[in-house]
Structures are given as C-alpha cells and as structure tokens.
C-alpha angles and dihedrals in degrees: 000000000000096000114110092254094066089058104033147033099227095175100117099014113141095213100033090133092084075078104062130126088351108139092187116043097237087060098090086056087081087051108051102096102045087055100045085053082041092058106045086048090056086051111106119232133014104284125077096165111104104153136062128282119201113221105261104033114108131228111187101199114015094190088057095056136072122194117186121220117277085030114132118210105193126210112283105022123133127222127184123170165327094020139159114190119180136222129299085009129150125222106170146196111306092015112142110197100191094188137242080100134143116183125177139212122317095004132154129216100170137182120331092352109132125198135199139177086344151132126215111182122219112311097006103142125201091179104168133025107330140151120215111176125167091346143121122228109201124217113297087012110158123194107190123212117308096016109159118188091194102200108185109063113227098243081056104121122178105241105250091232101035093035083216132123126247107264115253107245121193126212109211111174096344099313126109122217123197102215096200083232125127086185120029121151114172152334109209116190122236109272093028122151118207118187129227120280090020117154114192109196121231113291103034123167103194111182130211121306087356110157114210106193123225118300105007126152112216124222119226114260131053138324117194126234121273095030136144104215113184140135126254120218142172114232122200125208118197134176120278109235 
C-alpha cells in the first residue's frame, strides 16, 4: 500500500531507478539529489543543455543541470542544481527551480511555482504559484494555483545540541511509520487532481485519481486512491444594507 508502485506507473520512467530498492515511497526522497548528480556526470560531452534558454533565465551551475531536448526555459526562470529536467517540458517565466529536481518528460513548472528537494513524473504540471517541497507529483498530476505542499510542521523545532528537526512520522491504519525525514511535504498519485488554494500538511500520502476540492487543508497521513476530498461549509447570505 506505501511502495512506489501503489502511487506510480514506473514502467517507462526515465528515472524510475529513485525508486530502487525503497521499500516505502518516501524513501527515494532521500535520494533525489545523489542521482541527479549520478546521472549529469553519466552524460557524454560537455554540454547538458538540450534544450532552449531564453536570454534572461538563469542557470546557476550549467554542469549541474540537465535539460532535455524540446524543454523551454522562459525569461526569468532559476535554475540551481542539480537538476534533471526532461524533454518537451515548460519552465516558464518566474519559475525558481532550488535543486535537488528530477523532472520527467512534458511537464509544466510554471510562474511563480518554486521546488525543492522533489519528482514530478512525466506530465505532472505545477502551472501557477505552487510549492513543492520534498514531494512527488505522480503522472497527470495537476496542482492548481496556489497549491502549497508545506513540508516542516510548525511544531518542527531544530534540537539545541544536534541543530536537526524531529522526523515526520505518519500513522496509516494504526500504525505509525517513522519516515527518517526532517522535511517531507507530500506524495500525490498519478492521476491526482489538487484544487486551487490547497495546503497538504506535512506527511501526505495521496493515492491514485484522488480529487482534493479548493481550498482544503489537508491533514497529515494517507488518502486512498479514487476519492472526492472537500470541505463542507455552510454559507450565509444576508441583505445588503
């Protein structure tokens, strides 16, 4: 039920090998920015820049990016590495790529719309004004605008001696599972659809062709797949005097 393969068909993934050997989907988190570095160093020549890059966006360290052919970088985009961005991908204007990325094939980061420490598998789309921190975003995923997949929980405080954060730990079905991660945000199913103005909380578990509704904000802790989330509330409407 929390292995990769419950989230993600990762039959023809380029990168499907983050997901080696995890037995827990939020494993290859923890893996995202060795085999980004793993994988520029395997490509041959000098250059790893295959797609185009418009003047004025910036790329802070061209031997720690890869951008696949077909791939637009738009005026005003940042990209630090490592990165690996895929083919026929947008990245448009206001984007801000921090590295640690892997991004597949025909995806979308659009403006405004910041990743850290993250996957989004081919055609997962984050168009307008997301965070994706320390998340997955399955195949098809959609975030719509204002999508935030907070990833520190704001109890979160750094130990005095070790300087680190408290681990997230999950509870599915009674069991709790201690995920390793200081910073973990959210797993989102291929298929998935997110509403505008969400906010996940720190340790979600979205399955596959799950909805979430406007607005919702998302309790740590795991959705199946196949579901309608949404809030119900009661509006009042009044005379205008």
């Amino acid at each position: 039920m929390l292995r990769p393969e419950d989230f993600f068909d990762l039959g023809d993934f380029e990168f499907k090998g983050l997901f080696d050997g995890c037995e827990f989907v939020w494993e290859s988190l923890s893996k995202v920015g060795r085999f980004a570095l793993e994988y520029i160093m395997s490509v041959d020549g000098d250059n790893t820049v295959f797609g185009q890059v418009m003047s004025g966006a910036y790329i802070d360290d061209r031997n720690a990016v890869v951008i696949g052919e077909g791939t637009v970088v738009e005026t005003g985009a940042f990209i630090q590495g490592p990165a690996i961005i895929g083919k026929n991908c947008q990245i448009r204007h206001g984007a801000y790529i921090r590295g640690d990325v892997v991004i597949g094939n025909n995806c979308i980061v659009g403006h405004t719309s910041e990743l850290k420490n993250c996957i989004m598998l081919d055609t997962a789309q984050c168009p307008h004004f997301a965070y994706v921190g320390d998340s997955i975003l399955g195949r098809g995923v959609n975030l719509g605008a204002g999508t935030k997949l907070s990833n520190v929980p704001v109890v979160s405080v750094r130990d005095q001696k070790t300087g680190k954060r408290p681990t997230v730990k999950i509870e599915v079905d009674g069991k709790v599972y201690n995920t390793g991660l200081q910073k973990f945000g959210a797993i989102v199913g291929d298929g998935s659809q997110i509403g505008c103005n969400v906010v996940t909380n720190p340790g979600c578990l979205i399955g596959k062709n799950t909805l979430v509704y406007p607005s919702v904000s998302l309790k740590k802790g795991y959705y199946p797949d196949s579901k309608i989330i949404k809030l119900q509330q009661d509006l009042v409407m009044v005379d205008r005097t």
